[in-house]
PATI-30715 format. One line per 3 residues: number of its first residue (from 1); their letters; for each residue x, y, z of C-alpha. Coordinates in steps of 0.001 Angstrom, whole numbers, plus 500000, padded with zeros to 6 digits. Layout:
BEGIN
NUM) A) X:Y:Z ~ ...;
# end
This chain:
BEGIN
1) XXX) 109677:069450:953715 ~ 110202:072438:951397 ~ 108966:071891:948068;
4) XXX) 110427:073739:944745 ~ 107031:074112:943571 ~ 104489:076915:944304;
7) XXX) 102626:076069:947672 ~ 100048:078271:949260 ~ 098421:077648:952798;
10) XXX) 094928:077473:953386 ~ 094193:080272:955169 ~ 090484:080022:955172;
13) XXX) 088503:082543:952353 ~ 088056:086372:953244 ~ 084807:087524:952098;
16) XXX) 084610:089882:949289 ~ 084919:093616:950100 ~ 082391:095961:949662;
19) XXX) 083097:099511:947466 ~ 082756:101554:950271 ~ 085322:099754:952716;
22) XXX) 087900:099384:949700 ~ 087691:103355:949323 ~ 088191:104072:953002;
25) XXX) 091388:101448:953231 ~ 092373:103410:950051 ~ 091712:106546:951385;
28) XXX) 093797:106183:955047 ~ 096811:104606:952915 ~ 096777:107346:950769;
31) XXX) 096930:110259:953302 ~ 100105:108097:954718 ~ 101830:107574:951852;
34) XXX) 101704:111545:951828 ~ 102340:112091:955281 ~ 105929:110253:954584;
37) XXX) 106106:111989:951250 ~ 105949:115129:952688 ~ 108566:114160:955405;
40) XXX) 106541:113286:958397 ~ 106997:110577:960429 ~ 103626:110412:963140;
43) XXX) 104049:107498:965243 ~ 102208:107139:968394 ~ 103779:105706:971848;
46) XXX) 107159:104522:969206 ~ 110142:106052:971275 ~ 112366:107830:968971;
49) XXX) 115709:106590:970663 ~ 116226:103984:967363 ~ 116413:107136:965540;
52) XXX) 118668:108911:968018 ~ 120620:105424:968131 ~ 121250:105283:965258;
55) XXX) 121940:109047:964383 ~ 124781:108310:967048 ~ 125953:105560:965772;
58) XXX) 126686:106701:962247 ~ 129572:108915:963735 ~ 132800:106655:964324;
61) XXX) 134503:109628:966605 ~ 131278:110055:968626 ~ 129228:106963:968634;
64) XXX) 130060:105033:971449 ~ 130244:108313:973850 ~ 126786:109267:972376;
67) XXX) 124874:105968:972647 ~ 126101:105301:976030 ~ 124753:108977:977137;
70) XXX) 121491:107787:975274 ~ 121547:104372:977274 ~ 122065:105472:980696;
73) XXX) 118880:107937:980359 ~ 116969:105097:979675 ~ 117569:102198:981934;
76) XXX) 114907:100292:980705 ~ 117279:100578:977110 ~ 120420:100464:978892;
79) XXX) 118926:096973:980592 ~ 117950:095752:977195 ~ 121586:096018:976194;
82) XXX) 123367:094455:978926 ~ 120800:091694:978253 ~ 121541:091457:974786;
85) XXX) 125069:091741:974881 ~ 125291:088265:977565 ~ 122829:086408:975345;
88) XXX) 124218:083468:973666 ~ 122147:084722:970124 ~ 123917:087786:969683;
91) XXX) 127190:087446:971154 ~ 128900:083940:971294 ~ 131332:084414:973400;
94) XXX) 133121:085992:976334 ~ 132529:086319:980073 ~ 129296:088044:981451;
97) XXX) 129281:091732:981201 ~ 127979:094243:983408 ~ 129531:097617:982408;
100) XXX) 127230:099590:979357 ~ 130194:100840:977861 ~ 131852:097302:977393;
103) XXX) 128155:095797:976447 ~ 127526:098730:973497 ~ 131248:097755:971955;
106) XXX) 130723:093910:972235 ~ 127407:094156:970428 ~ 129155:096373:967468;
109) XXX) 126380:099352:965824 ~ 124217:096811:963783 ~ 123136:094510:967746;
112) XXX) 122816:098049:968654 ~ 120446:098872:966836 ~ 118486:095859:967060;
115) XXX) 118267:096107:970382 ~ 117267:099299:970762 ~ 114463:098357:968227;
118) XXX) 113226:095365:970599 ~ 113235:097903:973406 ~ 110708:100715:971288;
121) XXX) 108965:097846:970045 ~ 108961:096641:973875 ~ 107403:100188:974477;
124) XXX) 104586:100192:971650 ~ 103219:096494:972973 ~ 102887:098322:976237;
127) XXX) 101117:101433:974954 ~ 097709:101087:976732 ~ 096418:102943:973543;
130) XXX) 097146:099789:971551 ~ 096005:097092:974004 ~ 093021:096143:971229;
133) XXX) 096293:095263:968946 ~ 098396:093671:971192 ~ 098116:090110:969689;
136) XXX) 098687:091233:966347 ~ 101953:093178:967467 ~ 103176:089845:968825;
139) XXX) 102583:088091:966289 ~ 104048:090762:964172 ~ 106732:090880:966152;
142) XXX) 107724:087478:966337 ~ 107577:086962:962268 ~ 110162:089669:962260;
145) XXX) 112755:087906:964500 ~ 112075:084496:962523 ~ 112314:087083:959189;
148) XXX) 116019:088488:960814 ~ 117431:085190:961686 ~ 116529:083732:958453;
151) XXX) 118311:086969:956723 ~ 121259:086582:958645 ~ 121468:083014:957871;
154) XXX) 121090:083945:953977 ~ 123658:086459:954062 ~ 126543:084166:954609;
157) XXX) 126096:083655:950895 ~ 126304:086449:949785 ~ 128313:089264:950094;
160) XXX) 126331:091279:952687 ~ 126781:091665:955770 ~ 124890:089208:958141;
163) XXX) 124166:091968:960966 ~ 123115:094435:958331 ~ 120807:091283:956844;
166) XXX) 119534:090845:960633 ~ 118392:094558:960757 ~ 117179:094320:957668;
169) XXX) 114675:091549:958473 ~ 113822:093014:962028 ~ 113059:095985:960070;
172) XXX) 111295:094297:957099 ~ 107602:095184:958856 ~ 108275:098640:960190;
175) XXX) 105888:099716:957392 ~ 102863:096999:959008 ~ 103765:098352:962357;
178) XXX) 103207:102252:961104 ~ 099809:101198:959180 ~ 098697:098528:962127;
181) XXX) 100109:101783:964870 ~ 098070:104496:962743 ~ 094896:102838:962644;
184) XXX) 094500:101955:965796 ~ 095075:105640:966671 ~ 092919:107348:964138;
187) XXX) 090700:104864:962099 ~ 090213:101903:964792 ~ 086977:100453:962195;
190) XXX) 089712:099887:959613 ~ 091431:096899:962014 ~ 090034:093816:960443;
193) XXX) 088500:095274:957690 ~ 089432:092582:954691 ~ 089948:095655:952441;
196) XXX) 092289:097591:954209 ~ 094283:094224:955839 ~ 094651:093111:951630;
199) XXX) 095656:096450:950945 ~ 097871:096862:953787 ~ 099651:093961:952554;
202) XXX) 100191:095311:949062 ~ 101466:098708:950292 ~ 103173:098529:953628;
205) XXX) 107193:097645:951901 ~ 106752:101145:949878 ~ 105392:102610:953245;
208) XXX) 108618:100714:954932 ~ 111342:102395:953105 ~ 109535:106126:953444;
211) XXX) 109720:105346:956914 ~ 113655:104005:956692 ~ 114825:106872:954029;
214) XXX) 112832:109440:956639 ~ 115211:108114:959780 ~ 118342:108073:958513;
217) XXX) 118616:104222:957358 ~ 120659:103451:954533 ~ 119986:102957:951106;
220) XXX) 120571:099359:950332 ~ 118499:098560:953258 ~ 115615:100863:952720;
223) XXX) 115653:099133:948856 ~ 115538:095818:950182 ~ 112344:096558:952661;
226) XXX) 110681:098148:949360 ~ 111660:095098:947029 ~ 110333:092173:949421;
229) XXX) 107382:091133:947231 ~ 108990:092032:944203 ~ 109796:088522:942176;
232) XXX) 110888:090506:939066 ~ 114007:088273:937763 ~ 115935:091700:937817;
235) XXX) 119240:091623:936057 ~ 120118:087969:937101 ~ 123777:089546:938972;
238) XXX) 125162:088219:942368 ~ 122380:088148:945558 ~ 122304:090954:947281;
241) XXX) 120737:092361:950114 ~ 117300:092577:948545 ~ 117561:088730:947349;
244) XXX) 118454:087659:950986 ~ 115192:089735:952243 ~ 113113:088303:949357;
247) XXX) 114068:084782:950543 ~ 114142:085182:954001 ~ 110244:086804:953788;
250) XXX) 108964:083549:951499 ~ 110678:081205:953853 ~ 109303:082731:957096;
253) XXX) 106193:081020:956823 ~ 107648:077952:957225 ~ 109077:078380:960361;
256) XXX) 105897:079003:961974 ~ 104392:076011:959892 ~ 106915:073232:961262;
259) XXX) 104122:070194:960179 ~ 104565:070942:956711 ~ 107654:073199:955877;
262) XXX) 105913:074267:952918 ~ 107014:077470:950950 ~ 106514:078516:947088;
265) XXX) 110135:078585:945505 ~ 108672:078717:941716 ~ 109006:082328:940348;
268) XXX) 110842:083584:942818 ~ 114759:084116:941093 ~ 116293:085690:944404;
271) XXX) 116370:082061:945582 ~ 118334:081232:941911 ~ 120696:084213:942833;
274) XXX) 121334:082599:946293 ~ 122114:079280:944988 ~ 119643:077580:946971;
277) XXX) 118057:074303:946756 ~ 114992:073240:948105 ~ 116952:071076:950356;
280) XXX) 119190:073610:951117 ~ 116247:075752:952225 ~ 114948:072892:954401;
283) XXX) 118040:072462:955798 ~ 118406:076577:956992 ~ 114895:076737:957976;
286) XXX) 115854:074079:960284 ~ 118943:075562:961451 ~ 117346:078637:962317;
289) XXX) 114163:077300:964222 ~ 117077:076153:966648 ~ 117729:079749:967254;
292) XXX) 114629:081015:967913 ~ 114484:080233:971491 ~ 117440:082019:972341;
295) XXX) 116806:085397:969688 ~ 113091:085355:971536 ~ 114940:085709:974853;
298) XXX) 117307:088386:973563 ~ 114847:090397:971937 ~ 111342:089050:972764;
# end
């Protein structure tokens, strides 16, 4: 079960780093942070149709001509969305499609997107480049769906939108995949290295929203991927899109942890804000591990 109280998994005890590998995790962050700063976005064998998705998609008049002239030059893509668009976890209801144009307006912008994410992401684990990685990408890529359908599950209550809470959490890690992507293209020693993986930790929601702000994403989302450690108690207003990502991230670990559905709740006020119980958390964690299957098949 969930417990209110703070609970912490035994992960096993890194060793302690030494001064030299600490300065070189410092050192790599550092010249990324800038990189972004400065307004460049270098990210090996990632396609850049999310960014051309969604540049599309943020025009109502053009939109659905543009992504579907985006879609049909990549069949892979375009296959990604017909397969999302028939899948029970991201659209509910009507008869099997097999027209693009029909599939991009049943899905709406915000499935859209997300599928066009699983299909770069799709593209990155098959990057012979990052073979030496690949475990790691599916394992970060299968905390981020869990991360998503908790969001969307949170949203309901609150005011934002549960798509735009979806995206949010399938986006949460874009800053992991940049430093995890990086590394492995220009500083492979650093994989592993306890330094640079606690580090990476600490840094990779500021190196999130550079990477979100730099591709067009909105604000409110790009704040939320920068705010998902941050257990400040804030101004104690109404949840918001940050408190559903700041939730959604602390419960994830229980979802891949079914024996013990442990998760810290103490010092965390976005859970307050939500008006969530730690039954009410066991509850949704349980509701969403239903899902998984079927948002693995759609997105996996």
């Amino acid at each position: 079960m969930i417990m209110p109280e703070a609970a912490t998994a035994s992960v096993g005890k890194r060793k302690p780093a030494k001064p030299e590998e600490r300065s070189a995790a410092r050192c790599f962050l550092r010249g990324l942070a800038a990189e972004l700063s400065a307004g460049a976005v270098v990210l090996p064998s990632f396609p850049d149709v999310v960014v051309r998705i969604r540049a599309a998609l943020a025009d109502p008049d053009t939109g659905l001509t543009e992504t579907l002239e985006i879609a049909c030059a990549e069949p892979r893509l375009a296959e990604r969305l017909l397969h999302a668009a028939n899948s029970t976890a991201l659209c509910h209801s009507g008869p099997p499609l097999t027209d693009l144009r029909a599939a991009i307006t049943r899905l709406g912008a915000r499935a859209v997107q997300s599928a066009a994410l699983a299909f770069a992401i799709e593209q990155v684990r098959l990057a012979p480049a990052l073979r030496p990685i690949s475990r790691r990408l599916n394992s970060w890529w299968e905390e981020c769906i869990g991360v998503a359908a908790l969001c969307q599950a949170l949203a309901r209550r609150t005011r934002s939108s549960p798509d735009e809470a979806f995206l949010t959490g399938l986006l949460h890690g874009i800053g992991r995949l940049y430093i995890m992507i990086r590394a492995a293209d220009q500083s492979p020693s650093l994989s592993g290295d306890p330094a640079f993986e606690e580090l990476a930790d600490r840094r990779h929601p500021i190196i999130g929203k550079a990477v979100l702000e730099n591709w067009g994403f909105s604000r409110s989302m790009s704040d939320a991927v920068a705010l998902q450690g941050d257990y400040d108690p804030g101004s104690g207003e109404a949840a918001d899109l940050a408190d559903v990502l700041i939730a959604g991230v602390a419960l994830a670990p229980a979802l891949r942890d079914p024996e013990t559905r442990l998760v810290g709740m103490e010092g965390i006020p976005s859970f307050g804000r939500l008006g969530l119980t730690a039954e009410d958390c066991a509850a949704l964690v349980t509701h969403v591990e239903y899902q998984l299957g079927a948002l693995n098949d759609a997105l996996g």
